[in-house]
C-alpha positions as CSV (number, residue, x, y, z in Angstrom):
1,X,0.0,0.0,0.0
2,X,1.4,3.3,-1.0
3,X,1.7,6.1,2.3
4,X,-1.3,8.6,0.2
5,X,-3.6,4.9,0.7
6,X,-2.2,4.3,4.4
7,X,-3.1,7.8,5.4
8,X,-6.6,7.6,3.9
9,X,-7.3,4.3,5.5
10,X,-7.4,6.2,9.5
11,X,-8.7,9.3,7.9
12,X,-11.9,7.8,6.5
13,X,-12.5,5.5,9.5
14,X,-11.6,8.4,12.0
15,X,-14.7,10.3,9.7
16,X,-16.8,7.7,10.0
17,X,-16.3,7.4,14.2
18,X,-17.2,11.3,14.2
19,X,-20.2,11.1,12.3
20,X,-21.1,8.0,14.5
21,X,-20.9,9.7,17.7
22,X,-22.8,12.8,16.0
23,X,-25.9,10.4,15.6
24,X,-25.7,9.4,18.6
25,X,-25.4,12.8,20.2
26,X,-28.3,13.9,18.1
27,X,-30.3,10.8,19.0
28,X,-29.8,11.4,22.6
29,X,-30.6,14.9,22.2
30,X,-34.2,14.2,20.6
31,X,-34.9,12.2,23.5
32,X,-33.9,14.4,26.3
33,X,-35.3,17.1,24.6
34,X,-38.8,15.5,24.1
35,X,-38.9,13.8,27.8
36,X,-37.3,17.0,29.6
37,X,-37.5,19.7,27.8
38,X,-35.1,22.3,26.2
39,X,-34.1,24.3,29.6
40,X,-33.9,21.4,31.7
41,X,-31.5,19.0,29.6
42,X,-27.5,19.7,30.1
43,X,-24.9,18.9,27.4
44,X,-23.7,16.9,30.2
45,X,-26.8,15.0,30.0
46,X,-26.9,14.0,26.4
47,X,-23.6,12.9,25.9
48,X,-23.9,10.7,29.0
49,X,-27.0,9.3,27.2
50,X,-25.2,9.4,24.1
51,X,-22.4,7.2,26.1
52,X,-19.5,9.6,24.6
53,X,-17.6,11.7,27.1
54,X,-18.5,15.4,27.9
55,X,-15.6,17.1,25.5
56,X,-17.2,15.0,22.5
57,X,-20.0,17.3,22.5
58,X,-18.1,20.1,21.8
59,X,-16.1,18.3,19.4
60,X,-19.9,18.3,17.3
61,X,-22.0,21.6,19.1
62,X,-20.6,24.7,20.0
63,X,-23.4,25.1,22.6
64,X,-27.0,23.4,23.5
65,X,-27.9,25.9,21.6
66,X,-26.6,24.6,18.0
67,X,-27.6,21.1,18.9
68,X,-31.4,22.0,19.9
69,X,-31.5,23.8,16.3
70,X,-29.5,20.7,14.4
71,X,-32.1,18.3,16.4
72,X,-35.2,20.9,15.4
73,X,-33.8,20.7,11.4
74,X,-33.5,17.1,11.6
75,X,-37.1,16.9,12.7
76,X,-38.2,19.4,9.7
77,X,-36.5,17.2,7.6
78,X,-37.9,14.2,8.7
79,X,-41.6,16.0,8.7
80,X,-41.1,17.0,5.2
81,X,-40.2,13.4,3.9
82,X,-43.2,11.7,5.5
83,X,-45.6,14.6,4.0
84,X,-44.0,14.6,1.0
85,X,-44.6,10.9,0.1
86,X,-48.6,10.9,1.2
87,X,-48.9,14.1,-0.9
88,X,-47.6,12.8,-4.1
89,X,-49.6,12.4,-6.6
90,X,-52.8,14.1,-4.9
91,X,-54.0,17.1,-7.1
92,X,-56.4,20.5,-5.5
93,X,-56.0,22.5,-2.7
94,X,-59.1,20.5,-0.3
95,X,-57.5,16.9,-1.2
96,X,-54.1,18.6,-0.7
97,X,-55.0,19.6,2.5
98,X,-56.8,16.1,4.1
99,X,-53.9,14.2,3.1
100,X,-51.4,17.1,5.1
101,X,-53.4,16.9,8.0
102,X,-53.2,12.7,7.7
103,X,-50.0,12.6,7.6
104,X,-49.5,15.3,10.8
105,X,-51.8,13.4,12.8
106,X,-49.9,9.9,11.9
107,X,-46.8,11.6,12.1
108,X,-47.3,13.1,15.6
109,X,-48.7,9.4,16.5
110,X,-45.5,6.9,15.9
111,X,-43.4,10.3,16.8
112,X,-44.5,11.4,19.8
113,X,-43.6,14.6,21.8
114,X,-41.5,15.2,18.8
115,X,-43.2,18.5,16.9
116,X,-43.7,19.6,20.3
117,X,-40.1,20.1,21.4
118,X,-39.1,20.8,17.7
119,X,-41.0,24.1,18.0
120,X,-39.5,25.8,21.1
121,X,-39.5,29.0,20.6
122,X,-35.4,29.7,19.8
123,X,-35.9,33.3,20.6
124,X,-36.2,32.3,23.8
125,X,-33.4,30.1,24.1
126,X,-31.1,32.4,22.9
127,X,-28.0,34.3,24.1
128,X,-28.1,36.6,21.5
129,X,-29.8,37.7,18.5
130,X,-28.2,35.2,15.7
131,X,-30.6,32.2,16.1
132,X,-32.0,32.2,12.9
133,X,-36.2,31.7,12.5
134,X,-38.0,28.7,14.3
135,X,-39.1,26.3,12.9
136,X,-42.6,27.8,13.4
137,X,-41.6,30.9,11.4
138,X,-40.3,28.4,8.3
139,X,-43.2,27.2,8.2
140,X,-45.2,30.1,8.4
141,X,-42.9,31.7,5.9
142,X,-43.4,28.6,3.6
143,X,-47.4,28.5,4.0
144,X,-47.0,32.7,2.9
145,X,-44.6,31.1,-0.7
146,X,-47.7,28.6,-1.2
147,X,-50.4,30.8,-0.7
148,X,-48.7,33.5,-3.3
149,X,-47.8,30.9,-5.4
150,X,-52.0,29.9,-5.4
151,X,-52.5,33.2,-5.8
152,X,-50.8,33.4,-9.0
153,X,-52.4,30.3,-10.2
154,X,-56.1,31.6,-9.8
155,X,-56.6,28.7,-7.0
156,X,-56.1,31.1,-4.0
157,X,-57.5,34.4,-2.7
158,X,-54.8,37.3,-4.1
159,X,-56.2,40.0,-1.6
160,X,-54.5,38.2,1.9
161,X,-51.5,39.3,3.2
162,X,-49.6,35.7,2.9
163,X,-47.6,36.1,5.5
164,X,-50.5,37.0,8.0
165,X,-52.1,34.1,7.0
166,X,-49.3,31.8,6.7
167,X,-48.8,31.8,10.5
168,X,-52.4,31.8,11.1
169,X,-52.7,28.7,9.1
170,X,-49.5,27.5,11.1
171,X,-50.9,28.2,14.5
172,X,-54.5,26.8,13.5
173,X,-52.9,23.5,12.6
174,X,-51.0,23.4,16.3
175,X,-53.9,24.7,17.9
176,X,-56.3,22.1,16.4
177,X,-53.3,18.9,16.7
178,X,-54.7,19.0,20.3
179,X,-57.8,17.5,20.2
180,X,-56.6,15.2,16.9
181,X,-56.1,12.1,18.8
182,X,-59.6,11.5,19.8
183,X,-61.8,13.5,17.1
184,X,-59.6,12.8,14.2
185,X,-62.6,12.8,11.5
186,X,-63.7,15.5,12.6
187,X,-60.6,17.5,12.7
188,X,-59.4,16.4,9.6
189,X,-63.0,17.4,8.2
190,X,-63.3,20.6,9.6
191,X,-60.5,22.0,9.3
192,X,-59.6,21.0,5.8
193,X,-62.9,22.6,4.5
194,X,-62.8,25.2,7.0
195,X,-59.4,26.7,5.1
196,X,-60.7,25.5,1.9
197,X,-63.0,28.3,2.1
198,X,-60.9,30.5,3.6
199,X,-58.3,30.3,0.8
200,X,-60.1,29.6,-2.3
201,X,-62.0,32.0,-3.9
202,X,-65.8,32.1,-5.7
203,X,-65.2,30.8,-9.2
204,X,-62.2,29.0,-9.4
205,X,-63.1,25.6,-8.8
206,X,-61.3,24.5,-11.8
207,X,-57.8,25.9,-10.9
208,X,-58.1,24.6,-7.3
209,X,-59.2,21.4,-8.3
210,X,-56.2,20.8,-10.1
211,X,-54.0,23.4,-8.6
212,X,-50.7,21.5,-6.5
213,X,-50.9,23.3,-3.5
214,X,-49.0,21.6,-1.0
215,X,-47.2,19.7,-3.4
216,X,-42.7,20.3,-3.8
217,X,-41.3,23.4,-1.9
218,X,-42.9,26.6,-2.8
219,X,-41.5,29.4,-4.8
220,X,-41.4,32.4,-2.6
């Protein structure tokens, strides 16, 4: 073996260790983070449920900070996938929205306490300014794309200010989550046709049955 193979030999598996114990880090994290909470879970505390010692954390997260908001992406992420696949294929902006609120409810089921801890607020978490948005403000800002986007497309009222109504459509879906376990017909039911209504104007039945509403990420 030539020395440029030898050295790539502990290079790759010394890669492969670190992204190992990241996992694990971020694993432990989602679970402290969903039993205890943001404030009350150490870095201490995850990398002893992570079984790595205390300095790998900070080999990975500068702070609990940084590893609340790579936990909080991976949820996104995750979300987004399992949405994503029960939306494909589904045209107009009611269907659009039945299947959405399926795949929340299912979602929130086999992943429990997840969504929850995923949307702590980081402006209150953090030391300073730079946190970036929530995740409750992505997906408020995302709702505001879609909504513009229908807008465009005939399928959605024009006159709204989308980004208004993109986090009242984000906080009606939270607010309404609560009571999905046991009344999840009629959640699903009402609210799917109660923002039907809300969004899609007199007259364009056509573009809205057809329209892809929730379907790929939005143009802004």
């Amino acid at each position: 073996m030539v020395p440029a193979q030898q050295d790539a030999v502990p290079s790759a598996r010394a890669d492969r260790r670190k992204a190992e114990s990241r996992q694990r880090l971020l694993a432990a994290a989602r679970r402290l983070f969903i039993e205890q909470g943001y404030h009350a879970t150490r870095p201490q505390d995850i990398a002893r449920a992570a079984d790595v010692g205390y300095g790998t954390f900070y080999l990975h997260f500068a702070d609990k900070q940084e590893c609340f908001l790579a936990f909080a992406d991976a949820a996104r992420a995750e979300l987004e996938h399992f949405v994503g696949a029960r939306l494909h294929g589904i045209d107009g902006v009611e269907p659009q929205l039945r299947a959405l609120l399926e795949a929340l409810i299912d979602y929130a089921q086999q992943n429990p306490g997840v969504l929850k801890a995923a949307m702590t607020d980081v402006s209150v978490i953090a030391s300073s300014g730079g946190a970036g948005p929530s995740l409750v403000e992505r997906w408020a800002e995302e709702w505001a794309a879609r909504i513009r986007a229908g807008a465009r497309a005939g399928a959605i009222h024009a006159d709204y200010d989308a980004e208004v109504a993109g986090h009242a459509i984000v906080g009606l879906l939270r607010g309404a989550a609560n009571c999905g376990r046991h009344r999840r017909a009629e959640l699903i039911d009402t609210v799917a046709r109660f923002l039907t209504r809300a969004l899609v104007p007199e007259g364009a039945s056509d573009a809205a049955l057809h329209h892809k509403f929730l379907d790929g990420r939005p143009e802004a």
